[in-house]
C-alpha positions as CSV (number, residue, x, y, z in Angstrom):
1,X,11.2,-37.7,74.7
2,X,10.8,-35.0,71.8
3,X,12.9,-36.1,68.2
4,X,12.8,-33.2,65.1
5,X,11.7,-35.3,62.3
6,X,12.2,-34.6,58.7
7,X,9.6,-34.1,56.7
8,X,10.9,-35.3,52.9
9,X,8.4,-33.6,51.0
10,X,9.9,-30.3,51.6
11,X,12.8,-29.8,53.9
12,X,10.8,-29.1,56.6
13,X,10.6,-30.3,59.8
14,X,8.7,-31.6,62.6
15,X,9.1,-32.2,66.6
16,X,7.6,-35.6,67.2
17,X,7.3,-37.6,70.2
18,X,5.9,-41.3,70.8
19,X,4.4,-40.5,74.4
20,X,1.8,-37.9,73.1
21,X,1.1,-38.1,69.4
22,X,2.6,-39.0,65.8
23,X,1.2,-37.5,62.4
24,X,0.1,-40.8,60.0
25,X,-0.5,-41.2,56.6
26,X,-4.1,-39.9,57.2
27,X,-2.6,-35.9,57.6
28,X,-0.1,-36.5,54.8
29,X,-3.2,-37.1,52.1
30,X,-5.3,-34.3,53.7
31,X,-2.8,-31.9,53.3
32,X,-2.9,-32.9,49.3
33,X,-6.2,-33.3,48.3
34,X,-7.7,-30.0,49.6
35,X,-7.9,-27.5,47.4
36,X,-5.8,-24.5,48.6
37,X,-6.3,-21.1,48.0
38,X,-4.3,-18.8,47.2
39,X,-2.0,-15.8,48.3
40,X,-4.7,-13.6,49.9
41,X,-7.0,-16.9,51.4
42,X,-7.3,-17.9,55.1
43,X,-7.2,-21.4,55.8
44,X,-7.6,-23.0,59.3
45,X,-7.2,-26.4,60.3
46,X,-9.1,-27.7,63.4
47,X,-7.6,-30.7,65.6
48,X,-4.2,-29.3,64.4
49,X,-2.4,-32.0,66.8
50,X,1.5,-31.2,66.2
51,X,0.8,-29.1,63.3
52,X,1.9,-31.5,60.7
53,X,-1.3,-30.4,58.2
54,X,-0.6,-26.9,58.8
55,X,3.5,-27.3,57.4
56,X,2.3,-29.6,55.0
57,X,-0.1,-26.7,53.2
58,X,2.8,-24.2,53.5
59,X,4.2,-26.0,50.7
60,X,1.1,-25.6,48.7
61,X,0.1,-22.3,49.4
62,X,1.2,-18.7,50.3
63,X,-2.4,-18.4,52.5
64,X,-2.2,-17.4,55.7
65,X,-2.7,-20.9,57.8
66,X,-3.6,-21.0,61.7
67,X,-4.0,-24.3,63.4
68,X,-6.4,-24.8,66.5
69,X,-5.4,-27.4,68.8
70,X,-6.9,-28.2,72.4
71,X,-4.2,-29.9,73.7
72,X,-1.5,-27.9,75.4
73,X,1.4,-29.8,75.2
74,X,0.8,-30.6,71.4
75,X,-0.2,-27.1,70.4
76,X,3.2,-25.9,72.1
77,X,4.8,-28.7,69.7
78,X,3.5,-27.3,66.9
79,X,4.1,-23.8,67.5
80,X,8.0,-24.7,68.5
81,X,8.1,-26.5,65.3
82,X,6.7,-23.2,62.9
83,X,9.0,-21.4,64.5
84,X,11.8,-24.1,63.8
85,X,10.8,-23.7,60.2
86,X,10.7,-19.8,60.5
87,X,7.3,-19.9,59.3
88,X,5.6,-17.6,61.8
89,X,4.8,-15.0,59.2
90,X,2.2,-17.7,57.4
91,X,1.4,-20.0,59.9
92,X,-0.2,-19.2,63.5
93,X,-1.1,-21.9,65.8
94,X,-3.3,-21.8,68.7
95,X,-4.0,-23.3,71.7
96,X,-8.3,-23.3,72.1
97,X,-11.4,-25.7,72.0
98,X,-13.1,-25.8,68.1
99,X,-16.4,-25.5,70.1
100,X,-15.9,-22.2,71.2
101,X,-15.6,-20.8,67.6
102,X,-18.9,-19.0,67.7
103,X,-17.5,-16.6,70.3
104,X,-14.7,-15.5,67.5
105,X,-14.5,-12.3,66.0
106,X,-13.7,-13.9,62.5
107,X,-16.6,-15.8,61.7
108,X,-17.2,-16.5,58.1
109,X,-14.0,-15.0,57.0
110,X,-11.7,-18.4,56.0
111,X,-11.7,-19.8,52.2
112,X,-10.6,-23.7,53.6
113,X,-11.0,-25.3,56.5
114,X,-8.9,-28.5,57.2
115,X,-9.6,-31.0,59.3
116,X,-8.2,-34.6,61.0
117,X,-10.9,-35.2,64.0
118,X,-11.1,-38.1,66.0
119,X,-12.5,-41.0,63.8
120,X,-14.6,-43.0,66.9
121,X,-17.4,-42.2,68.9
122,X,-17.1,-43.0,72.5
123,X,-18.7,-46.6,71.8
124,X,-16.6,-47.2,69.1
125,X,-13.8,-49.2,71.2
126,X,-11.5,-49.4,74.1
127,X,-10.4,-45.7,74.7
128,X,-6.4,-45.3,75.2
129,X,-5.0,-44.7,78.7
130,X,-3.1,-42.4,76.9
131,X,-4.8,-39.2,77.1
132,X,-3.3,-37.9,73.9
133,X,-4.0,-40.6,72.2
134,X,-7.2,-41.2,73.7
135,X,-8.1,-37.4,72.3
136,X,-6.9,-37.8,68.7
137,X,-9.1,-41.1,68.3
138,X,-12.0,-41.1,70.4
139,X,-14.1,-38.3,70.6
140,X,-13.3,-36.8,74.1
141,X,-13.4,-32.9,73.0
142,X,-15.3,-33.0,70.4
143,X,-17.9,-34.9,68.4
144,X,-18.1,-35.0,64.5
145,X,-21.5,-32.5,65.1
146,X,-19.3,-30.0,66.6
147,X,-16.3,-30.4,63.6
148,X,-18.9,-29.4,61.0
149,X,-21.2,-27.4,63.5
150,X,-17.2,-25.1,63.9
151,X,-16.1,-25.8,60.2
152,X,-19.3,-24.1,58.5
153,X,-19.0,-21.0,61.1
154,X,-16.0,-20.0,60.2
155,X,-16.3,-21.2,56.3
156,X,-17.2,-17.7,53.9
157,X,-19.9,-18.2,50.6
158,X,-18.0,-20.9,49.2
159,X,-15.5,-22.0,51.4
160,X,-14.6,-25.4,51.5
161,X,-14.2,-28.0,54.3
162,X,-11.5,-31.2,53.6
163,X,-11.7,-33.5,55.9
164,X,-10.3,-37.2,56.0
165,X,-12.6,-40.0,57.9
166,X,-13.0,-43.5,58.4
167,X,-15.6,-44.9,55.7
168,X,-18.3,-46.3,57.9
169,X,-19.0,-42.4,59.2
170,X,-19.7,-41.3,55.8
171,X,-23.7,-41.6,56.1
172,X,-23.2,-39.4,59.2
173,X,-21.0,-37.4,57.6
174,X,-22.8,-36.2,54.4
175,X,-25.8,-35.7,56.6
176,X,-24.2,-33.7,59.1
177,X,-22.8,-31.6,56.6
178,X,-26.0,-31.2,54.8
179,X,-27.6,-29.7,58.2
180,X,-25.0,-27.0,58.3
181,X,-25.2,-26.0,54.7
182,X,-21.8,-27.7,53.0
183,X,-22.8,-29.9,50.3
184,X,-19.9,-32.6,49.6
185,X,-18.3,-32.0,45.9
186,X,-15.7,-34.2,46.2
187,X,-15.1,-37.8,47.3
188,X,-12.1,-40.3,47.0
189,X,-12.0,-43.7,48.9
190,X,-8.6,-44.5,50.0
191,X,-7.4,-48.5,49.6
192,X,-4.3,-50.2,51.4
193,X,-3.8,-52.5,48.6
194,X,-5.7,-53.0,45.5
195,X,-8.7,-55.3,45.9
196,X,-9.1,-54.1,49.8
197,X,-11.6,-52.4,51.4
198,X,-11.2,-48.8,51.8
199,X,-10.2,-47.7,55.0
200,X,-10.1,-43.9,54.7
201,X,-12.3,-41.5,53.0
202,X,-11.3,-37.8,51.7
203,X,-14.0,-35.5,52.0
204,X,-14.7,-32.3,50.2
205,X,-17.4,-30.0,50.8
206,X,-18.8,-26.4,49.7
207,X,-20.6,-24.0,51.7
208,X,-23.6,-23.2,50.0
209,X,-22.4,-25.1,47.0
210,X,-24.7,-26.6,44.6
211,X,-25.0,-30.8,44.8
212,X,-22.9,-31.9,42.0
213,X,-20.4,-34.4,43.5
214,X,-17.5,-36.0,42.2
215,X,-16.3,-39.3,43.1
216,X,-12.7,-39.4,42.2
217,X,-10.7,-42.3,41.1
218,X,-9.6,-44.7,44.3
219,X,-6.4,-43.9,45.8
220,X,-4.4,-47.5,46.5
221,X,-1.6,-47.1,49.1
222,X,0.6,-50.0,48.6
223,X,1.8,-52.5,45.4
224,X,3.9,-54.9,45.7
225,X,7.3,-52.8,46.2
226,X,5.9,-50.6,48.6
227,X,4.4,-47.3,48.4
228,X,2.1,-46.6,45.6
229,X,3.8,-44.4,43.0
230,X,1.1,-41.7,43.9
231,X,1.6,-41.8,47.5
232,X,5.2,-42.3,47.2
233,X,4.9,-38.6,45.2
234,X,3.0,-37.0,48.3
235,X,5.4,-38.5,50.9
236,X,9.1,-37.6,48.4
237,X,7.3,-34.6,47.1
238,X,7.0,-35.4,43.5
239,X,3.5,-34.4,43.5
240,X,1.9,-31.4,45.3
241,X,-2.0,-31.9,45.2
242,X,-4.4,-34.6,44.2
């Protein structure tokens, strides 16, 4: 069963359901650390699941955004919900496989590229019975080779990529990037509580860019009465971008 959820930060909202997928926290932070571009940019985001990163950058930005999604039931769940918005004049979403990029006519063309992929390899647990679920955690359509391998053809000169990952990945991460030209620039470890281990990394990364990177201060979800005061802002909308 499909609910329309509100999304706080903005009025906007989003169709939801508990049998194929939910957005978390994860989207929410992507959405507000990458930087945006503006008016005349091009921004895709790739494992677009119900299109939750998508609406979340139309608050940020006047950009045209277009989400890729390979799964057809959540790709029609994000479209229904753009249109619930009336954002169809900014947003586009589409129904294809990231690993078929190369065979687009827009290559090189997008200033950001967003991205939420599946944060285990196929050993890297017991895969959901769930098929949705199953495909927004495990790699079954893609590997993190063919996020980057996708992300830096359709990246211009100095695109970026933003990408939010789990921490022990970020070895494979940089290195991948590294192969396909996007040198990381920025870097911010996110904490459930103060004193935790991180559990979530945001990832910034430059194509072509120079090796300078920045490791930004730690983001801590929770205090002790509740929500951070910085991730209360991106979830009430107080705040707009890290």
């Amino acid at each position: 069963m499909e609910r329309l959820d509100d999304l706080l930060t903005s009025g906007l909202h989003i169709i939801q359901s508990d049998e194929v997928f939910c957005f978390s926290l994860d989207a929410v932070l992507l959405a507000h650390f990458c930087t945006v571009p503006g008016a005349r940019g091009r921004i895709i985001d790739l494992c677009s699941g119900n299109g939750i990163v998508p609406l979340l950058l139309s608050t940020r930005t006047n950009a045209a955004i277009r989400g890729l999604e390979i799964q057809a039931r959540l790709a029609d769940m994000a479209l229904r919900s753009v249109q619930h918005n009336q954002l169809q004049h900014q947003i586009e979403m589409t129904e294809g496989d990231l690993r078929t990029v190369d065979q687009w006519p827009d290559l090189g063309t997008y200033h950001l590229v967003t991205v939420n992929p599946p944060y285990l390899a196929l050993d890297g647990g017991d895969v959901s019975d769930n098929r949705y679920l199953a495909g927004a955690r495990h790699e079954l359509d893609c590997t993190l080779s063919d996020v980057v391998r996708s992300a830096a053809l359709l990246l211009r000169p100095g695109g970026k990529l933003a990408m939010v990952h789990r921490p022990h990945r970020l070895a494979e991460i940089i290195l991948q990037m590294a192969d396909q030209q996007l040198q990381v620039k920025r870097l911010r470890f996110v904490h459930p509580r103060v004193h935790a281990e991180a559990n979530m990394v945001l990832i910034e990364a430059t194509k072509g860019g120079r090796s300078d990177l920045r490791l930004l201060p730690p983001l801590i979800v929770h205090d002790a009465s509740g929500y951070s005061a910085e991730v209360n802002g991106w979830l009430y909308g107080t705040k707009k971008g890290m």
